[in-house]
C-alpha angles and dihedrals in degrees: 000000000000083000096060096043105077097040107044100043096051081058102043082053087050095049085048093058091055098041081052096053100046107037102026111083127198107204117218108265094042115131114268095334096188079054086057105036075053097070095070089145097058092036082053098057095049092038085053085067109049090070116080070235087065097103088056090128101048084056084050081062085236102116135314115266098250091037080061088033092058091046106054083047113053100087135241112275124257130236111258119267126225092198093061132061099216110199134179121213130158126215107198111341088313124116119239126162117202121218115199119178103239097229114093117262120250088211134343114315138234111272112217126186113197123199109201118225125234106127087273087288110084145355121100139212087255083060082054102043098103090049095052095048088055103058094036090067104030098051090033084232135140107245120197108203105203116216099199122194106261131227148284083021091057110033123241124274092037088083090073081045091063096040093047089052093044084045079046102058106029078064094048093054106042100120093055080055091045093235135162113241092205093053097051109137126193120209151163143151129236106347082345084073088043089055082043096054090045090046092058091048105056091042082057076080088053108088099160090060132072125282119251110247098209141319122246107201116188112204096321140195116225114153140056097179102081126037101169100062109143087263097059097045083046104050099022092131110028113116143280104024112041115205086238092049091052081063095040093058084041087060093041089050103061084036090249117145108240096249095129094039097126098053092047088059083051089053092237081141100082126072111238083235083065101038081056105049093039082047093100087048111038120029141112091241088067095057108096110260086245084072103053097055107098080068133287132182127205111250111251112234117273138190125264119240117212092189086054100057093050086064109051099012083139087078090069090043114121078232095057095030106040093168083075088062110120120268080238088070099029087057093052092056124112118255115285148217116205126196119198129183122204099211086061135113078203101049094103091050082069104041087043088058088045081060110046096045089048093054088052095051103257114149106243133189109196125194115189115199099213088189103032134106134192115296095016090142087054079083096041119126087012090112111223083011092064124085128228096232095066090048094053086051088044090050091047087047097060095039089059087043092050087042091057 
Protein backbone atom coordinates (compact mmCIF):
# COMPACT_ATOMS: atom_id res chain seq x y z
CA UNK A 1 0.00 0.00 0.00
CA UNK A 2 2.59 2.53 1.06
CA UNK A 3 4.27 1.46 -2.28
CA UNK A 4 1.29 2.50 -4.57
CA UNK A 5 0.63 5.55 -2.98
CA UNK A 6 2.96 7.57 -4.05
CA UNK A 7 2.96 6.52 -7.29
CA UNK A 8 -0.68 6.15 -8.32
CA UNK A 9 -1.96 8.94 -6.97
CA UNK A 10 0.87 11.54 -8.62
CA UNK A 11 -0.52 9.93 -11.94
CA UNK A 12 -4.48 9.92 -11.24
CA UNK A 13 -3.78 13.82 -10.51
CA UNK A 14 -2.07 13.93 -13.62
CA UNK A 15 -4.73 12.32 -15.47
CA UNK A 16 -6.96 14.77 -13.71
CA UNK A 17 -5.11 17.71 -15.03
CA UNK A 18 -5.61 16.53 -18.56
CA UNK A 19 -9.21 15.34 -18.25
CA UNK A 20 -9.64 19.14 -16.71
CA UNK A 21 -8.17 20.85 -19.46
CA UNK A 22 -9.88 19.14 -22.28
CA UNK A 23 -13.56 18.47 -21.13
CA UNK A 24 -14.09 21.13 -18.59
CA UNK A 25 -15.16 24.77 -20.43
CA UNK A 26 -14.99 28.00 -19.01
CA UNK A 27 -17.64 30.27 -20.96
CA UNK A 28 -16.68 33.74 -21.66
CA UNK A 29 -18.23 36.14 -18.66
CA UNK A 30 -17.30 33.68 -15.84
CA UNK A 31 -15.56 35.20 -12.96
CA UNK A 32 -11.33 35.07 -13.28
CA UNK A 33 -11.28 32.29 -15.32
CA UNK A 34 -7.19 31.74 -15.22
CA UNK A 35 -8.15 31.84 -10.96
CA UNK A 36 -10.36 29.18 -11.63
CA UNK A 37 -8.46 26.95 -14.51
CA UNK A 38 -5.63 27.31 -11.41
CA UNK A 39 -7.40 25.08 -8.94
CA UNK A 40 -6.60 21.38 -11.18
CA UNK A 41 -6.25 19.59 -8.00
CA UNK A 42 -9.63 20.41 -6.65
CA UNK A 43 -11.31 20.17 -10.40
CA UNK A 44 -9.41 16.39 -10.33
CA UNK A 45 -11.01 15.07 -7.24
CA UNK A 46 -14.57 15.97 -8.29
CA UNK A 47 -13.89 15.07 -11.79
CA UNK A 48 -12.64 11.49 -10.23
CA UNK A 49 -15.40 11.09 -9.52
CA UNK A 50 -17.28 11.71 -12.19
CA UNK A 51 -15.81 8.18 -14.09
CA UNK A 52 -17.63 4.42 -12.87
CA UNK A 53 -13.74 4.22 -12.42
CA UNK A 54 -14.06 6.68 -9.99
CA UNK A 55 -13.69 4.50 -7.09
CA UNK A 56 -10.26 3.32 -8.56
CA UNK A 57 -8.69 4.05 -5.46
CA UNK A 58 -10.95 2.49 -3.12
CA UNK A 59 -10.29 -0.79 -5.27
CA UNK A 60 -6.60 0.10 -4.82
CA UNK A 61 -7.57 -0.43 -1.03
CA UNK A 62 -6.16 3.46 -0.51
CA UNK A 63 -9.16 5.25 0.53
CA UNK A 64 -12.89 5.37 -0.73
CA UNK A 65 -13.75 8.41 -3.42
CA UNK A 66 -16.10 10.74 -0.96
CA UNK A 67 -13.65 9.84 2.29
CA UNK A 68 -10.89 11.74 -0.16
CA UNK A 69 -13.32 13.64 -1.26
CA UNK A 70 -14.19 14.98 2.57
CA UNK A 71 -11.08 15.46 3.17
CA UNK A 72 -9.75 17.81 0.26
CA UNK A 73 -12.81 19.73 1.05
CA UNK A 74 -13.09 20.60 4.63
CA UNK A 75 -11.47 23.33 4.64
CA UNK A 76 -8.18 24.62 6.42
CA UNK A 77 -8.83 25.85 9.65
CA UNK A 78 -9.04 29.81 10.62
CA UNK A 79 -7.13 31.78 13.23
CA UNK A 80 -9.12 32.33 16.10
CA UNK A 81 -11.17 35.59 16.35
CA UNK A 82 -11.44 38.04 19.70
CA UNK A 83 -14.51 39.68 18.40
CA UNK A 84 -16.55 36.30 18.35
CA UNK A 85 -17.60 33.68 21.38
CA UNK A 86 -17.29 30.29 19.39
CA UNK A 87 -19.12 27.72 21.09
CA UNK A 88 -19.83 23.71 20.34
CA UNK A 89 -23.20 22.04 21.38
CA UNK A 90 -24.77 19.12 20.17
CA UNK A 91 -28.56 18.59 19.80
CA UNK A 92 -29.14 14.94 19.55
CA UNK A 93 -26.69 13.51 18.83
CA UNK A 94 -26.11 16.39 15.85
CA UNK A 95 -23.27 18.74 15.76
CA UNK A 96 -24.00 22.50 15.82
CA UNK A 97 -21.34 25.42 16.77
CA UNK A 98 -22.68 28.55 17.85
CA UNK A 99 -21.03 31.95 16.82
CA UNK A 100 -21.94 34.88 18.97
CA UNK A 101 -20.35 38.37 18.21
CA UNK A 102 -18.34 39.36 21.88
CA UNK A 103 -19.82 43.15 22.28
CA UNK A 104 -22.68 43.33 24.23
CA UNK A 105 -26.07 43.42 22.40
CA UNK A 106 -28.12 46.61 22.40
CA UNK A 107 -31.30 44.37 22.29
CA UNK A 108 -31.86 41.02 21.50
CA UNK A 109 -30.02 39.83 18.28
CA UNK A 110 -30.99 38.04 14.77
CA UNK A 111 -30.91 34.12 15.12
CA UNK A 112 -29.58 32.43 11.94
CA UNK A 113 -29.46 28.75 11.32
CA UNK A 114 -26.94 27.73 8.29
CA UNK A 115 -27.13 24.41 6.50
CA UNK A 116 -23.78 23.75 4.81
CA UNK A 117 -23.80 22.46 1.08
CA UNK A 118 -22.05 19.36 -0.16
CA UNK A 119 -24.80 17.20 -2.05
CA UNK A 120 -25.64 15.69 1.33
CA UNK A 121 -22.44 13.90 1.13
CA UNK A 122 -19.77 16.01 2.30
CA UNK A 123 -18.83 19.51 3.54
CA UNK A 124 -18.43 20.24 7.23
CA UNK A 125 -18.94 23.15 9.65
CA UNK A 126 -15.02 23.52 9.68
CA UNK A 127 -15.64 24.22 5.25
CA UNK A 128 -18.07 26.91 6.56
CA UNK A 129 -16.33 28.26 9.02
CA UNK A 130 -15.29 31.35 7.26
CA UNK A 131 -19.24 31.98 6.03
CA UNK A 132 -20.46 31.74 8.96
CA UNK A 133 -17.92 34.12 10.56
CA UNK A 134 -18.82 36.41 8.25
CA UNK A 135 -22.34 36.79 8.83
CA UNK A 136 -22.07 36.41 12.25
CA UNK A 137 -20.07 39.82 12.50
CA UNK A 138 -21.24 41.63 9.96
CA UNK A 139 -25.21 41.20 10.75
CA UNK A 140 -24.35 41.07 14.79
CA UNK A 141 -26.23 38.19 14.75
CA UNK A 142 -25.95 34.74 16.46
CA UNK A 143 -25.39 32.19 13.70
CA UNK A 144 -25.99 28.30 14.43
CA UNK A 145 -23.83 26.18 11.78
CA UNK A 146 -25.49 22.84 11.60
CA UNK A 147 -22.99 19.54 11.10
CA UNK A 148 -25.37 17.21 9.92
CA UNK A 149 -24.61 13.32 9.75
CA UNK A 150 -23.63 12.54 5.99
CA UNK A 151 -24.76 9.79 3.60
CA UNK A 152 -24.61 7.22 2.87
CA UNK A 153 -23.43 6.79 6.23
CA UNK A 154 -25.98 8.06 7.32
CA UNK A 155 -29.16 7.16 4.92
CA UNK A 156 -31.12 9.73 3.18
CA UNK A 157 -33.62 11.28 4.48
CA UNK A 158 -31.89 11.37 7.98
CA UNK A 159 -29.92 14.49 6.79
CA UNK A 160 -33.60 16.97 7.12
CA UNK A 161 -33.87 14.96 10.64
CA UNK A 162 -30.75 16.44 11.81
CA UNK A 163 -31.34 19.66 10.50
CA UNK A 164 -35.11 19.80 11.94
CA UNK A 165 -33.74 18.87 15.40
CA UNK A 166 -30.75 21.33 15.08
CA UNK A 167 -33.62 23.93 13.70
CA UNK A 168 -35.51 22.37 16.99
CA UNK A 169 -33.41 23.09 19.43
CA UNK A 170 -31.66 26.23 18.37
CA UNK A 171 -35.85 27.56 18.77
CA UNK A 172 -36.28 26.12 21.80
CA UNK A 173 -32.93 28.09 23.44
CA UNK A 174 -33.07 31.42 22.24
CA UNK A 175 -33.24 33.02 25.07
CA UNK A 176 -29.98 31.37 26.40
CA UNK A 177 -28.61 32.97 22.83
CA UNK A 178 -30.42 36.24 23.54
CA UNK A 179 -32.28 36.14 20.27
CA UNK A 180 -34.98 37.63 19.03
CA UNK A 181 -38.03 34.90 18.02
CA UNK A 182 -39.44 37.21 15.59
CA UNK A 183 -35.74 37.73 13.64
CA UNK A 184 -34.80 33.45 13.13
CA UNK A 185 -33.37 32.89 9.57
CA UNK A 186 -32.92 29.92 8.05
CA UNK A 187 -30.06 29.46 5.40
CA UNK A 188 -27.98 27.40 3.48
CA UNK A 189 -26.25 27.22 0.53
CA UNK A 190 -26.50 24.18 -2.68
CA UNK A 191 -28.58 21.10 -1.11
CA UNK A 192 -27.78 23.03 2.31
CA UNK A 193 -30.52 25.63 0.99
CA UNK A 194 -32.70 22.55 -0.08
CA UNK A 195 -32.49 21.30 3.43
CA UNK A 196 -33.16 25.06 4.24
CA UNK A 197 -36.51 25.40 1.97
CA UNK A 198 -37.93 21.64 3.53
CA UNK A 199 -37.10 22.65 6.79
CA UNK A 200 -39.48 25.91 6.58
CA UNK A 201 -41.99 24.04 5.40
CA UNK A 202 -42.44 21.51 7.78
CA UNK A 203 -42.04 24.18 10.82
CA UNK A 204 -45.15 25.95 8.89
CA UNK A 205 -47.04 22.77 11.17
CA UNK A 206 -45.46 24.01 13.96
CA UNK A 207 -47.54 26.51 15.39
CA UNK A 208 -45.95 26.56 19.30
CA UNK A 209 -42.70 27.51 17.97
CA UNK A 210 -41.42 30.82 16.42
CA UNK A 211 -42.12 31.94 12.94
CA UNK A 212 -39.53 31.93 10.60
CA UNK A 213 -38.73 35.29 9.65
CA UNK A 214 -37.64 34.64 6.46
CA UNK A 215 -35.25 31.77 4.23
CA UNK A 216 -31.76 32.80 2.47
CA UNK A 217 -31.06 30.11 -0.35
CA UNK A 218 -27.53 30.34 -2.08
CA UNK A 219 -27.52 28.87 -5.36
CA UNK A 220 -29.89 25.74 -4.40
CA UNK A 221 -30.83 22.67 -5.63
CA UNK A 222 -34.53 21.89 -5.47
CA UNK A 223 -35.76 19.38 -8.19
CA UNK A 224 -35.09 16.10 -9.38
CA UNK A 225 -37.91 16.02 -12.29
CA UNK A 226 -36.20 17.91 -15.08
CA UNK A 227 -32.29 17.72 -16.03
CA UNK A 228 -32.24 19.32 -18.99
CA UNK A 229 -33.45 22.70 -17.91
CA UNK A 230 -31.42 25.66 -20.07
CA UNK A 231 -29.32 25.91 -17.41
CA UNK A 232 -28.14 22.38 -17.40
CA UNK A 233 -27.49 22.08 -21.47
CA UNK A 234 -25.86 25.37 -21.01
CA UNK A 235 -23.36 24.79 -17.95
CA UNK A 236 -23.00 20.98 -18.18
CA UNK A 237 -19.76 21.18 -18.03
CA UNK A 238 -18.65 24.57 -15.91
CA UNK A 239 -16.87 23.79 -12.84
CA UNK A 240 -17.24 23.01 -10.28
CA UNK A 241 -20.30 21.40 -10.32
CA UNK A 242 -20.76 18.81 -13.95
CA UNK A 243 -24.31 18.15 -15.01
CA UNK A 244 -23.48 14.35 -14.56
CA UNK A 245 -22.04 14.93 -11.22
CA UNK A 246 -24.82 16.56 -10.22
CA UNK A 247 -26.47 12.74 -10.92
CA UNK A 248 -23.94 11.08 -9.67
CA UNK A 249 -24.28 12.88 -6.05
CA UNK A 250 -27.86 12.42 -6.59
CA UNK A 251 -27.18 8.73 -6.73
CA UNK A 252 -24.38 8.89 -3.52
CA UNK A 253 -26.52 10.48 -1.83
CA UNK A 254 -29.67 7.79 -1.58
CA UNK A 255 -26.96 5.28 -1.38
CA UNK A 256 -28.01 3.78 -5.32
CA UNK A 257 -25.28 2.66 -7.41
CA UNK A 258 -25.28 4.74 -10.49
CA UNK A 259 -26.30 2.02 -12.81
CA UNK A 260 -29.21 4.05 -14.44
CA UNK A 261 -27.35 7.16 -14.44
CA UNK A 262 -27.76 7.92 -18.06
CA UNK A 263 -31.57 7.62 -18.25
CA UNK A 264 -31.97 9.64 -15.34
CA UNK A 265 -30.07 12.53 -17.29
CA UNK A 266 -32.64 11.74 -20.02
CA UNK A 267 -35.30 12.14 -17.55
CA UNK A 268 -36.73 8.43 -18.25
CA UNK A 269 -37.17 8.54 -14.70
CA UNK A 270 -40.49 10.49 -14.52
CA UNK A 271 -43.83 9.22 -15.46
CA UNK A 272 -45.48 11.49 -18.32
CA UNK A 273 -48.59 11.77 -15.55
CA UNK A 274 -46.09 13.52 -13.56
CA UNK A 275 -44.14 15.61 -16.42
CA UNK A 276 -47.55 16.81 -17.02
CA UNK A 277 -48.79 17.79 -13.75
CA UNK A 278 -45.35 19.31 -12.65
CA UNK A 279 -45.59 21.09 -16.39
CA UNK A 280 -46.99 24.96 -14.68
CA UNK A 281 -43.88 24.59 -11.92
CA UNK A 282 -40.95 23.21 -13.43
CA UNK A 283 -40.24 23.79 -17.23
CA UNK A 284 -37.99 25.46 -19.35
CA UNK A 285 -40.73 27.45 -20.75
CA UNK A 286 -41.09 29.12 -17.36
CA UNK A 287 -37.16 30.48 -17.23
CA UNK A 288 -37.09 34.13 -18.49
CA UNK A 289 -35.77 34.26 -22.57
CA UNK A 290 -32.37 36.36 -21.13
CA UNK A 291 -31.46 33.18 -19.82
CA UNK A 292 -31.64 30.93 -22.89
CA UNK A 293 -29.58 32.67 -24.77
CA UNK A 294 -26.17 31.01 -24.56
CA UNK A 295 -28.07 28.33 -26.44
CA UNK A 296 -30.79 25.79 -25.36
CA UNK A 297 -32.51 23.22 -27.19
CA UNK A 298 -35.88 21.77 -26.40
CA UNK A 299 -35.57 18.21 -25.14
CA UNK A 300 -36.79 15.92 -27.53
CA UNK A 301 -39.43 13.61 -26.09
CA UNK A 302 -38.27 10.61 -24.50
CA UNK A 303 -39.75 7.37 -23.13
CA UNK A 304 -40.66 6.76 -19.53
CA UNK A 305 -38.83 3.77 -17.57
CA UNK A 306 -40.46 2.30 -15.35
CA UNK A 307 -37.49 0.46 -14.19
CA UNK A 308 -36.06 3.44 -13.90
CA UNK A 309 -38.51 5.11 -11.59
CA UNK A 310 -38.46 2.25 -9.15
CA UNK A 311 -34.73 3.09 -8.60
CA UNK A 312 -34.45 6.59 -7.86
CA UNK A 313 -38.30 7.43 -7.22
CA UNK A 314 -36.71 9.82 -4.03
CA UNK A 315 -35.81 12.45 -6.70
CA UNK A 316 -39.59 13.17 -7.23
CA UNK A 317 -40.18 13.10 -3.32
CA UNK A 318 -41.69 16.60 -1.82
CA UNK A 319 -38.31 15.97 0.65
CA UNK A 320 -35.82 15.86 -2.18
CA UNK A 321 -37.98 18.38 -4.63
CA UNK A 322 -39.28 20.86 -2.56
CA UNK A 323 -40.38 23.18 -5.68
CA UNK A 324 -43.55 20.20 -6.06
CA UNK A 325 -44.68 21.16 -2.84
CA UNK A 326 -48.67 22.55 -3.08
CA UNK A 327 -49.30 26.10 -3.59
CA UNK A 328 -51.22 25.57 -0.28
CA UNK A 329 -47.85 25.14 1.48
CA UNK A 330 -45.51 27.52 -0.98
CA UNK A 331 -48.11 30.63 -0.11
CA UNK A 332 -47.76 30.12 3.65
CA UNK A 333 -43.42 30.53 3.49
CA UNK A 334 -41.41 33.57 5.09
CA UNK A 335 -40.13 36.00 2.95
CA UNK A 336 -37.00 34.91 0.97
CA UNK A 337 -33.85 35.82 -0.39
CA UNK A 338 -32.61 33.72 -3.50
CA UNK A 339 -29.07 33.62 -4.81
CA UNK A 340 -28.42 32.37 -8.30
CA UNK A 341 -25.08 31.91 -10.12
CA UNK A 342 -24.81 31.90 -14.07
CA UNK A 343 -22.26 29.82 -14.42
CA UNK A 344 -24.38 27.34 -12.75
CA UNK A 345 -26.28 23.70 -13.89
CA UNK A 346 -28.45 24.82 -10.83
CA UNK A 347 -29.08 28.12 -11.66
CA UNK A 348 -33.11 27.35 -13.00
CA UNK A 349 -33.91 25.38 -9.59
CA UNK A 350 -33.59 28.92 -8.11
CA UNK A 351 -35.46 31.27 -10.76
CA UNK A 352 -38.33 28.44 -10.91
CA UNK A 353 -38.84 28.98 -6.74
CA UNK A 354 -38.72 32.95 -7.35
CA UNK A 355 -41.22 32.25 -9.10
CA UNK A 356 -43.25 30.26 -7.43
CA UNK A 357 -43.10 32.17 -4.22
CA UNK A 358 -43.77 35.41 -6.18
CA UNK A 359 -47.04 33.98 -7.84
CA UNK A 360 -48.31 33.03 -4.24
CA UNK A 361 -47.81 35.99 -2.94
CA UNK A 362 -44.54 35.52 -0.86
CA UNK A 363 -42.37 38.70 -0.64
CA UNK A 364 -38.47 37.70 -2.64
CA UNK A 365 -35.29 39.44 -2.90
CA UNK A 366 -33.27 37.94 -5.66
CA UNK A 367 -29.46 38.51 -6.25
CA UNK A 368 -27.93 36.98 -9.96
CA UNK A 369 -24.28 36.50 -10.05
CA UNK A 370 -23.63 37.30 -13.90
CA UNK A 371 -20.01 36.04 -13.39
CA UNK A 372 -20.43 33.26 -10.68
CA UNK A 373 -20.35 29.53 -10.74
CA UNK A 374 -21.36 26.64 -8.07
CA UNK A 375 -19.39 26.64 -5.01
CA UNK A 376 -18.10 29.87 -5.46
CA UNK A 377 -18.41 30.51 -1.60
CA UNK A 378 -16.21 27.08 -1.05
CA UNK A 379 -13.17 29.91 -1.72
CA UNK A 380 -14.62 32.44 0.18
CA UNK A 381 -12.43 34.15 3.15
CA UNK A 382 -9.11 32.21 1.56
CA UNK A 383 -7.57 35.73 0.47
CA UNK A 384 -6.01 35.51 -3.24
CA UNK A 385 -7.76 32.26 -3.27
CA UNK A 386 -10.98 33.82 -2.98
CA UNK A 387 -13.06 35.16 -6.09
CA UNK A 388 -14.65 38.36 -6.47
CA UNK A 389 -17.68 37.13 -7.32
CA UNK A 390 -18.38 35.41 -3.70
CA UNK A 391 -17.44 38.32 -2.11
CA UNK A 392 -19.92 40.55 -4.15
CA UNK A 393 -23.14 37.55 -2.99
CA UNK A 394 -21.65 37.60 0.72
CA UNK A 395 -21.72 41.15 0.69
CA UNK A 396 -25.69 41.12 -0.84
CA UNK A 397 -26.47 38.50 1.83
CA UNK A 398 -25.61 40.63 4.79
CA UNK A 399 -27.02 43.73 3.40
CA UNK A 400 -30.74 41.81 3.10
CA UNK A 401 -30.06 40.33 6.62
CA UNK A 402 -29.13 43.80 8.10
CA UNK A 403 -31.87 45.08 6.27
CA UNK A 404 -34.61 42.30 8.22
Amino acid sequence: MGLISPVIIPALVLGGLFYDFFNSELPPGIDQPLKLRSKPTLLFFFQILYFPQGKILEKLGICSDLSLLRVMLDGIPPWRDSKLLIKDVKADEVPLRIYQPKWPPTGKRRGILYFHGGAGTFGSIRAFERICRYIAKKCNSVVASVGYRLAPEHPYPGQYFDCLNATLYFMRNLEEYHVDPALIIISGDSCGANFATVICQILLNKKDLPKVRAQVLLYPGLQGLDFHLPSYQQNASVPMLFRRLVIYFCFRYLNKEPSVLEDVLQNCHVPESMKRKYKKWISADIIPDEFKIRGYVPQKSTSYKPEVHEVVKELLAITFSPLLAEDSIICQLPESYIVTCEFDVLRDDGLLYKKRLEDNGVQVTWYHCESGFHGILAFFGYGIFSFLSGKKIMDSTVKYINSL
